[in-house]
C-alpha positions as CSV (number, residue, x, y, z in Angstrom):
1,X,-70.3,355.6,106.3
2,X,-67.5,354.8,104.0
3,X,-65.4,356.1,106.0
4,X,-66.4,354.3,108.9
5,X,-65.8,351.3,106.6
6,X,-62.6,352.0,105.3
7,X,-63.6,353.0,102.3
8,X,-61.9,356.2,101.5
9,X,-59.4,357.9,103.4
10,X,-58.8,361.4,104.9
11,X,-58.9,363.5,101.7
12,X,-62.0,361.4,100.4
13,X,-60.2,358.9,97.6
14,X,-60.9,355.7,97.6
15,X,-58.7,353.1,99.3
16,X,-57.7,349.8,98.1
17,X,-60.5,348.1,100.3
18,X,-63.1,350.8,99.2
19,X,-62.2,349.7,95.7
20,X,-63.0,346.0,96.1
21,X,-66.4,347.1,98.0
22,X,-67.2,348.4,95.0
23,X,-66.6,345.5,92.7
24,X,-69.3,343.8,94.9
25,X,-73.1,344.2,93.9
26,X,-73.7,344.6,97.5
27,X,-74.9,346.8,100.4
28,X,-70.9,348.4,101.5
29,X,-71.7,347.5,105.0
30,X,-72.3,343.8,104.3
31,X,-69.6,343.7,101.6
32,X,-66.9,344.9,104.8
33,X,-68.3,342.2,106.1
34,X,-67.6,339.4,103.5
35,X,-64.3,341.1,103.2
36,X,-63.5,340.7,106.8
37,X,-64.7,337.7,107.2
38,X,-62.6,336.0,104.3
39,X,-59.4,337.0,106.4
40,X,-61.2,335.6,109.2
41,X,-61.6,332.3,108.0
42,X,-65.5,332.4,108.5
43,X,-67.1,333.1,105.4
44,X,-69.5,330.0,105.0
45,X,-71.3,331.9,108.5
46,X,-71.1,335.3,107.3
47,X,-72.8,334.4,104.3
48,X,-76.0,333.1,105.6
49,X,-75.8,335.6,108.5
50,X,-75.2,338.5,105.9
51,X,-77.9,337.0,104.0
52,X,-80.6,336.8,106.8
53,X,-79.5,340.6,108.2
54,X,-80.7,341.7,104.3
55,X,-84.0,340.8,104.8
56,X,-87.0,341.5,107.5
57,X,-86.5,338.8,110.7
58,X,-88.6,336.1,109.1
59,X,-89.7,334.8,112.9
60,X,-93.0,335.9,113.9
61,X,-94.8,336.3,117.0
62,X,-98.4,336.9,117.0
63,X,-100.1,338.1,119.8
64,X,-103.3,335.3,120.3
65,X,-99.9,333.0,120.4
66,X,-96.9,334.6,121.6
67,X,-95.9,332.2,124.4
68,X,-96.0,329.4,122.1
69,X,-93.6,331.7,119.8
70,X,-91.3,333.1,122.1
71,X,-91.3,328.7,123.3
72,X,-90.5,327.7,119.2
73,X,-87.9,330.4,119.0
74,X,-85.8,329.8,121.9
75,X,-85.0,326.8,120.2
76,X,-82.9,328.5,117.9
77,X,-81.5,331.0,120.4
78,X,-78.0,331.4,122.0
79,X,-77.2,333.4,125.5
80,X,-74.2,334.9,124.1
81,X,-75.3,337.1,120.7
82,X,-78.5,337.0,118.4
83,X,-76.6,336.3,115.4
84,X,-75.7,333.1,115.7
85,X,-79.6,332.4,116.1
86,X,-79.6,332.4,112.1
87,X,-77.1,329.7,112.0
88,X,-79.3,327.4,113.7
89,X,-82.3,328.4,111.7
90,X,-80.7,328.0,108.8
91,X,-80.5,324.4,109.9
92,X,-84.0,324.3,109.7
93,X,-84.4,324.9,106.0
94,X,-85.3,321.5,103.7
95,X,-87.6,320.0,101.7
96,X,-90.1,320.8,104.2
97,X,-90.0,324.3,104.2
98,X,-93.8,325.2,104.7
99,X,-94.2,322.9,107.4
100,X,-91.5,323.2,109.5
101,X,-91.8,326.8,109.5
102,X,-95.8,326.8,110.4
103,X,-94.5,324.4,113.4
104,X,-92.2,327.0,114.5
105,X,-93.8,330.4,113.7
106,X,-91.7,331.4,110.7
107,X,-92.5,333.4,107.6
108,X,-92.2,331.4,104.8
109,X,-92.1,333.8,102.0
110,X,-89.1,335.6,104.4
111,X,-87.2,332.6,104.5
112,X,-87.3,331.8,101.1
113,X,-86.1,335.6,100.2
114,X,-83.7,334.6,102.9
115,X,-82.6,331.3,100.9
116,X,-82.8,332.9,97.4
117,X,-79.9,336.0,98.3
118,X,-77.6,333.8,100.5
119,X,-77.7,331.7,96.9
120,X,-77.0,335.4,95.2
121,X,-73.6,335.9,97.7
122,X,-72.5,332.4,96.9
123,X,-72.9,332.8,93.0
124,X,-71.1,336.5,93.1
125,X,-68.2,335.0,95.6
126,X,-67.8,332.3,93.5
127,X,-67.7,334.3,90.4
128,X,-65.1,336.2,92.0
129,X,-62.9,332.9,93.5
130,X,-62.8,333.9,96.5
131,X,-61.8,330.8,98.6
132,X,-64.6,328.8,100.9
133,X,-63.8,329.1,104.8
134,X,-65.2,327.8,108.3
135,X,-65.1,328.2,111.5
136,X,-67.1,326.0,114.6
137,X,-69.2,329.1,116.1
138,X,-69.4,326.6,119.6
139,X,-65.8,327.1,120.3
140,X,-64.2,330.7,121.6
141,X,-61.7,331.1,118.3
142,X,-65.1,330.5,116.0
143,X,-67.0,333.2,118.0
144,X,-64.3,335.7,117.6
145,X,-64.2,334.9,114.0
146,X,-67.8,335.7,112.9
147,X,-68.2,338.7,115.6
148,X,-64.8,340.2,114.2
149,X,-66.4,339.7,110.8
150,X,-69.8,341.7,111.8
151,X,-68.3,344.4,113.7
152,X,-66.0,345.5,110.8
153,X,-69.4,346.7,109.2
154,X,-71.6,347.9,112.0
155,X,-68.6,350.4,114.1
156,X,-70.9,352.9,114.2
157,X,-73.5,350.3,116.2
158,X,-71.2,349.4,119.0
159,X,-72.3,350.5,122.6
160,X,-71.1,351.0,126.3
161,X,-72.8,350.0,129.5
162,X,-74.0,352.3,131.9
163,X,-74.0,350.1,134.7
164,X,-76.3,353.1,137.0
165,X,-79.1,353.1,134.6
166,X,-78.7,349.8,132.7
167,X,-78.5,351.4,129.2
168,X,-76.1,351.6,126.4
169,X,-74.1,354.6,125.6
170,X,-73.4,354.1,121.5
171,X,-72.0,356.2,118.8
172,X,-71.3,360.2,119.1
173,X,-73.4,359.8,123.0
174,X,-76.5,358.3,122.1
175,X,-78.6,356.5,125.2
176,X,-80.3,352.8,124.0
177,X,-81.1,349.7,125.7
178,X,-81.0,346.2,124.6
179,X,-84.6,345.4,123.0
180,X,-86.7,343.3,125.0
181,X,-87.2,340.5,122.6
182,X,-83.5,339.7,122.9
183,X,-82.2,336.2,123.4
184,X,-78.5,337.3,124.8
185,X,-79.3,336.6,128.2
186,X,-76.2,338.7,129.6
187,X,-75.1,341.5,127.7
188,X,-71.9,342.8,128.1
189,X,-69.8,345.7,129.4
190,X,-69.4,346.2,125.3
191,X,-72.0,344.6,123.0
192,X,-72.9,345.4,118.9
193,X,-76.0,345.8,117.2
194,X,-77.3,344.9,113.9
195,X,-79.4,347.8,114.0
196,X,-81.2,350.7,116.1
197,X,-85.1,351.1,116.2
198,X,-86.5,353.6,117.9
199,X,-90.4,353.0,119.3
200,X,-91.0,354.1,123.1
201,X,-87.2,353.9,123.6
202,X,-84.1,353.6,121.0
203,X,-83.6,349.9,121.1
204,X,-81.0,347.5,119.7
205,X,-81.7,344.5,118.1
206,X,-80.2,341.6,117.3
207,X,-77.1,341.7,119.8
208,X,-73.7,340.2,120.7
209,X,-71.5,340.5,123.2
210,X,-67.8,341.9,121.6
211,X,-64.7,342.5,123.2
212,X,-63.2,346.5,123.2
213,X,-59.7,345.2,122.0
214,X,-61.5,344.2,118.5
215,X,-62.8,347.6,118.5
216,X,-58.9,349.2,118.4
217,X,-57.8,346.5,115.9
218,X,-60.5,347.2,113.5
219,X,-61.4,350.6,114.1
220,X,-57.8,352.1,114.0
221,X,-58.4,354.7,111.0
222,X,-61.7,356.0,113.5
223,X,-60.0,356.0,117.3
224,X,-58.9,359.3,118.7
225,X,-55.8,358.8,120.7
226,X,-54.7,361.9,123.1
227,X,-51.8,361.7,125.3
228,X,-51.2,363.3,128.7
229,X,-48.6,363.5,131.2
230,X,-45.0,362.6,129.6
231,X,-42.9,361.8,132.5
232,X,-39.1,359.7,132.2
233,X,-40.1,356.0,133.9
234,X,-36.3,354.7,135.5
235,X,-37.2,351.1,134.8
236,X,-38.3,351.3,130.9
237,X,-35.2,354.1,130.9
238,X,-37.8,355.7,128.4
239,X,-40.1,358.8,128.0
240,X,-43.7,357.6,128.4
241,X,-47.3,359.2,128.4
242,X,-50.4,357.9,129.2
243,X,-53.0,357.5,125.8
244,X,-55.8,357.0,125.3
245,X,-58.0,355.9,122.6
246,X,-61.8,356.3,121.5
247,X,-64.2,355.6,119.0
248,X,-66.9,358.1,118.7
249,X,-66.6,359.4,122.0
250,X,-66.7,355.7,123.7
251,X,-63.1,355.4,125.7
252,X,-62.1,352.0,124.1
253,X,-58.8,352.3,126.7
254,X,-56.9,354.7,129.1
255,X,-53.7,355.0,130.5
256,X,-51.9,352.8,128.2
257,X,-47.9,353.7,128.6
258,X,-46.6,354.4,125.0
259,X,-43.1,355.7,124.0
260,X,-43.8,359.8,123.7
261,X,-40.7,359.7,121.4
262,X,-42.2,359.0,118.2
263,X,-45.2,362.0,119.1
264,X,-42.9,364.6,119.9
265,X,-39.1,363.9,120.2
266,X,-37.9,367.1,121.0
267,X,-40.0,367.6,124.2
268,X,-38.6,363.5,125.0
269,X,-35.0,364.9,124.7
270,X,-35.7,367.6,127.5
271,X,-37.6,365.5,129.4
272,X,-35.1,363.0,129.5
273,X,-31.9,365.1,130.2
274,X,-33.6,366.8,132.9
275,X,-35.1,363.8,134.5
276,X,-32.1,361.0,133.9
277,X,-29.1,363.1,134.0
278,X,-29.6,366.4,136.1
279,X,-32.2,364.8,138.8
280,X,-30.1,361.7,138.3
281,X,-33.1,359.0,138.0
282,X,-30.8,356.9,135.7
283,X,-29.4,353.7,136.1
284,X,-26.5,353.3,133.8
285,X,-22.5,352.0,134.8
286,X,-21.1,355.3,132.8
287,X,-18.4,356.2,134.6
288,X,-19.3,360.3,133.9
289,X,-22.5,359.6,135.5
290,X,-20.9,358.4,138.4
291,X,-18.2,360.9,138.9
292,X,-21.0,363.5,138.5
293,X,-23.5,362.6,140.7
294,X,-20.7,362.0,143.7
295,X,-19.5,365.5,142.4
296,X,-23.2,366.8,143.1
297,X,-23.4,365.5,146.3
298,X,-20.1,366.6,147.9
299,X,-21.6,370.0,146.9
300,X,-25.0,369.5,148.7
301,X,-22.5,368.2,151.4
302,X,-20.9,371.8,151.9
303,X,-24.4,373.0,151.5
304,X,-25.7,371.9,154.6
305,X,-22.6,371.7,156.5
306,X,-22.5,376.4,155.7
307,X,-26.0,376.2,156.1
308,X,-26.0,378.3,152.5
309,X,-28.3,376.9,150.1
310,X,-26.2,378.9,147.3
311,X,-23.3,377.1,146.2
312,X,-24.5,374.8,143.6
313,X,-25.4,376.3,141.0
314,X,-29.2,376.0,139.7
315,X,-30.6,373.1,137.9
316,X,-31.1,375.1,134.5
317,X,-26.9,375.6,134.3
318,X,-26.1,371.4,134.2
319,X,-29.3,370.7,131.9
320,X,-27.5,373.5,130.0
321,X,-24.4,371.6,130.1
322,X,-26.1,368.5,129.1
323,X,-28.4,370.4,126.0
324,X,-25.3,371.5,124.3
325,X,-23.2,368.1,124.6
326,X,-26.5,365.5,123.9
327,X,-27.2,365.4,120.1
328,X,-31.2,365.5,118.7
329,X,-33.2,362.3,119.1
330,X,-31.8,361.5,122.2
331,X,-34.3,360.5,124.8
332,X,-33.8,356.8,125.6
333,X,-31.3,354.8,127.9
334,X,-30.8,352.9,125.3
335,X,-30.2,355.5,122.7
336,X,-28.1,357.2,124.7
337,X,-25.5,354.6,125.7
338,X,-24.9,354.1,122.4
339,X,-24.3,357.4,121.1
340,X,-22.4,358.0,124.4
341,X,-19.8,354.8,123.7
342,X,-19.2,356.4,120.3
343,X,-18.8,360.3,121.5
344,X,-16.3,359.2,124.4
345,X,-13.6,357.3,122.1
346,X,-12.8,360.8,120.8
347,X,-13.8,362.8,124.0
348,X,-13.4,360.6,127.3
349,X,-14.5,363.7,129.2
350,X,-17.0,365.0,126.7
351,X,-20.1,364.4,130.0
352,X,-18.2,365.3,132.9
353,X,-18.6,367.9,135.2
354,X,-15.7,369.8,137.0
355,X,-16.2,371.9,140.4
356,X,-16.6,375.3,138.8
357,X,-19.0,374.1,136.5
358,X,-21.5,373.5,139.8
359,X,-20.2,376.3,142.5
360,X,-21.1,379.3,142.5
361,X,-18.2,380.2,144.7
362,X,-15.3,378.3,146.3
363,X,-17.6,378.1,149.8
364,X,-14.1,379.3,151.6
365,X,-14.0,378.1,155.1
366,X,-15.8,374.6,154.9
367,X,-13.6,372.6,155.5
368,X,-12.7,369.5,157.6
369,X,-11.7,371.5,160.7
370,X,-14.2,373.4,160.7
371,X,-16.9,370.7,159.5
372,X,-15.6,367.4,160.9
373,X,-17.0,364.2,159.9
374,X,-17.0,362.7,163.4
375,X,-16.5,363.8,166.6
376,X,-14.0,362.3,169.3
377,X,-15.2,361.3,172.4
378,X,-12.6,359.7,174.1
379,X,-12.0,356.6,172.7
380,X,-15.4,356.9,170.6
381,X,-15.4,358.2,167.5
382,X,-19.4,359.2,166.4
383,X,-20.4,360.2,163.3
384,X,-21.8,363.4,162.6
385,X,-24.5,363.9,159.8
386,X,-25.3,367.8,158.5
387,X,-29.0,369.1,156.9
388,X,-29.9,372.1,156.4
389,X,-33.6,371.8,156.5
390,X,-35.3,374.4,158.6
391,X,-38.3,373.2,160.3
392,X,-37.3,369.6,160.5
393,X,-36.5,367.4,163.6
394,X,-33.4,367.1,161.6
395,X,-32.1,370.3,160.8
396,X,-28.4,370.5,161.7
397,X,-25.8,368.5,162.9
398,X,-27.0,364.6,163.7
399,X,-25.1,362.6,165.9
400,X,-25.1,359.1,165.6
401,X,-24.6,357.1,169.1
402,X,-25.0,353.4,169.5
403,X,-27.5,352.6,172.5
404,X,-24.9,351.6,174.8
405,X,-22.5,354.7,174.3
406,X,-25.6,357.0,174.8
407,X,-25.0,357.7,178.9
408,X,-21.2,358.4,178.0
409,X,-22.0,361.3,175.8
410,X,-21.9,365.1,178.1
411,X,-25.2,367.0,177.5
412,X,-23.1,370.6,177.2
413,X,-20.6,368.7,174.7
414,X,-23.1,368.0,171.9
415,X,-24.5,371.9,172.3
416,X,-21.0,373.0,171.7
417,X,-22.0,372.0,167.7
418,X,-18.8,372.2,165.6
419,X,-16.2,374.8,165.0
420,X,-17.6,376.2,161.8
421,X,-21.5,377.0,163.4
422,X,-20.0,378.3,166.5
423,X,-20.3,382.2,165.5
424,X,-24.3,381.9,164.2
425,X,-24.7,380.5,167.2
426,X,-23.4,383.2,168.9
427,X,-24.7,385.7,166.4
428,X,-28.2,384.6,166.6
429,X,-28.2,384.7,170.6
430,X,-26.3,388.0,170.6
431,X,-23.5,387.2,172.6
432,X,-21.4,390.5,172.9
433,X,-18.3,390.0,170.9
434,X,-15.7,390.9,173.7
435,X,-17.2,387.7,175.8
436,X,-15.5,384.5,176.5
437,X,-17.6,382.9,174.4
438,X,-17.7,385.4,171.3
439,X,-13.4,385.3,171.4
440,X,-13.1,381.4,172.0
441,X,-15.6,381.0,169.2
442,X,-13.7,383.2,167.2
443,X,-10.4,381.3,167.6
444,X,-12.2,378.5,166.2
445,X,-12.8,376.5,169.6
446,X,-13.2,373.2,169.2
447,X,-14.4,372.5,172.8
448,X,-16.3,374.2,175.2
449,X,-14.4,376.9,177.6
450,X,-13.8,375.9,181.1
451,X,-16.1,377.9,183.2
452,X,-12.6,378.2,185.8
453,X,-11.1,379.3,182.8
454,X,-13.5,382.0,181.9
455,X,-13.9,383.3,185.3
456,X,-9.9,383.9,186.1
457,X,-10.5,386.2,183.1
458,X,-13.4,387.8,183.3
459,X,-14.1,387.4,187.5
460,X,-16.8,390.0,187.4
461,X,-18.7,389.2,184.3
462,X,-21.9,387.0,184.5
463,X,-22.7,385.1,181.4
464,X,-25.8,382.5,181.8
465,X,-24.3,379.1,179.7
466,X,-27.5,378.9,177.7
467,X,-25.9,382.3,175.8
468,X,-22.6,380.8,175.6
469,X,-23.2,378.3,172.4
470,X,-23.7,375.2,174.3
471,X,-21.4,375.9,177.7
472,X,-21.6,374.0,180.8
473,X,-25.2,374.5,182.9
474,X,-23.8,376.9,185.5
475,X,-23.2,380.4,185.8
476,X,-20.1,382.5,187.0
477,X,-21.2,384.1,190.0
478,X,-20.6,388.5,190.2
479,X,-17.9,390.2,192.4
480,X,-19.9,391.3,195.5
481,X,-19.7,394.9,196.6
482,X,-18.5,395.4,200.2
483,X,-21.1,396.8,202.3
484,X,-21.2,400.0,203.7
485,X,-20.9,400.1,207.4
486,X,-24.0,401.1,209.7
487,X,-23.9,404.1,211.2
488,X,-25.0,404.1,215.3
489,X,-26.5,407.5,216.8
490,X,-24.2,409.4,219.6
């Protein structure tokens, strides 16, 4: 309990709150509650409702008369929490004590133990200077004030609706419900209890409606925060997990972004250099950055345009590059511009990549001639786009032709591809290397043969077009065989 109070810490020693508990002749959970409510500003309410919560409930209720009760009592109730039923019967209290509480089914010698130890608090308080406080418990701010006040002493009475069965899950998984004699109308999603009595069911009584936030503000030193899934987030240019917090088993909050920096900075770092700077998900005006992610593309570039997935190197080799350049504690945006601004006034190249830092090898024959960029159809000029994504609609060479050029365009030109994917072409449809096809491809053709042309070489030699990389639609027709003659009988 005292540490649920704040009493002592972790290795058991007594804080600087648990010492002024103990300078108070009073139960510790209603001294937290004094204490808290002097910060709060409410301590003229807390002392008649800490008063009243020391002693047995003085209303009564006997059975020959209960609806005349339960009509006397409502009187003094309110909708929104059972506590601030005491203020009003503390109202109630005068000369005509015996009276007024015959008329409304109160126990005089309970009130008057009531009267005698609020009188008590108010002595020792006084004794002590503390200063005299109010708050209006109508208004919202006077409401938070008193229940912040009584939940820094009853933590361990605070409960969860389960909306499916209608009862409360509290403290460490215990199932109660909200006693029946309640005057709180609507409990809440979150609600706290001056106490749990257990008869056919466990029951709370005396209840109030509290809101989860107070819970994290004064139950830090009891929530149990874990964190999950660190992941780099572009727009906070920061390493963030997703927390979250509970008090005795009850999730007070989930998913709350906090900076996993100042949990575990080393892990930050790597998630930030291989999140910002290798994959790129950075936005920054560094000129390095620039220059190496236009450096990592060209590559990609000559990647698809070989169809060779193998020239840039692997990821692991630039976060390498990165790891040994980006000093410990790095793992912001923010952070990192600024250490970057200082490194680059001695280094200017300190985070740039060159070529053979990312190829494997030089990719030798990719170039322009064999790769072009565009392809020139009489006076057209259409862009050509290369992937290399096998099993895409995509995958290949992309032509781009506006709608109106689109009937211009020869069918047998655009399967022709370009220079440098002319021999898979030809190797994947096993074209026979001494064929028209297999030499023009070989000198690097950058049109399709003539079929003419291939037939004054090769007269007798058929070759469908479909195995000829994209050739005309026709085929070369074979050199016929003179018949033989027919021979007549004599």
């Amino acid at each position: 309990m005292l540490t649920e109070l704040g009493a002592v810490d972790e290795r058991n020693e007594l804080t600087q709150l648990g010492g002024e508990l103990a300078r108070l002749p009073l139960d510790p959970r209603v001294g937290r509650m004094l204490v808290a409510a002097r910060a709060e500003g409410c301590l003229e309410q807390l002392l008649i409702i800490a008063a009243a919560l020391s002693v047995q409930d003085p209303r009564e209720r006997p059975l020959e008369r209960a609806t005349a009760a339960d009509e006397r009592h409502a009187k003094f109730a309110d909708e929104r929490s059972d506590f601030l039923a005491f203020l009003k019967l503390r109202k109630l209290f005068d000369g005509k004590l015996e009276k007024a509480c015959r008329e409304n089914f109160l126990s005089v010698p309970r009130m008057r133990e009531w009267r005698d130890i609020h009188a008590q608090l108010e002595t020792t308080l006084g004794e002590m200077k503390w200063p005299a406080s109010s708050a209006n418990p109508e208004s919202a701010e006077g409401y938070r004030a008193i229940h912040r006040a009584l939940l820094a002493g009853l933590l361990g009475n605070v409960g969860m609706r389960d909306e499916a069965e209608g009862s409360y899950t509290g403290a460490r998984g215990i199932k109660f419900w909200v006693h029946p004699g309640s005057w709180t109308r609507k409990p809440g999603k979150w609600l706290v209890a001056a106490e749990l009595v257990e008869t056919t069911r466990l029951f709370a009584r005396t209840v109030a409606n509290v809101d989860p936030k107070w819970l994290e503000e004064l139950g830090a030193h009891l929530l149990k925060r874990d964190r999950h899934d660190p992941h780099w987030e572009r727009s906070r240019a920061q390493v963030v997990a997703l927390e979250r917090g509970t008090l005795y088993g009850l999730p007070v909050y989930a998913n709350r972004r906090v900076d996993f920096a100042s949990f575990d900075a080393a892990l930050s770092r790597g998630i930030f250099i291989r999140s910002a700077l290798v994959e790129g998900d950075f936005e920054t005006r560094a000129p390095f950055f620039a220059h190496n992610r236009r450096l990592v593309a060209e590559i990609e570039r000559l990647e698809h345009k070989s169809r060779r997935p193998d020239i840039l190197v692997d990821e692991e080799l630039i976060h390498a590059f990165y790891d040994a350049r980006v000093p410990q504690g790095i793992s912001s945006g923010a952070d990192f511009d600024k250490w970057r601004k200082d490194a680059e006034r001695k280094l200017p190249r300190l985070l740039y990549l060159s070529r053979d830092d990312l190829m494997r090898h030089r990719a030798a024959g990719i170039t322009t001639d064999n790769f072009p960029p565009a392809l020139q159809l009489g006076p057209n000029r259409l862009a050509l786009e290369y992937l290399f994504e096998p099993g895409s609609p995509r995958d290949g060479v992309t032509m781009s032709v506006p709608l109106a050029l689109l009937n211009q365009v020869p069918a047998a030109r655009t399967e022709w591809l370009v220079p440098g994917l002319l021999k898979e072409k030809i190797r994947r449809r096993r074209v026979p290397r001494g064929s028209p096809a297999f030499r023009h491809a070989a000198r690097g053709g950058s049109r399709p043969p003539h079929p003419r042309e291939v037939q004054s070489r090769h007269p007798a030699r058929f070759v469908p077009a479909r195995l000829c990389a994209g050739a005309p639609p026709y085929e070369l027709p074979r050199r016929r065989r003179p018949r033989p003659a027919a021979r007549h009988g004599s």
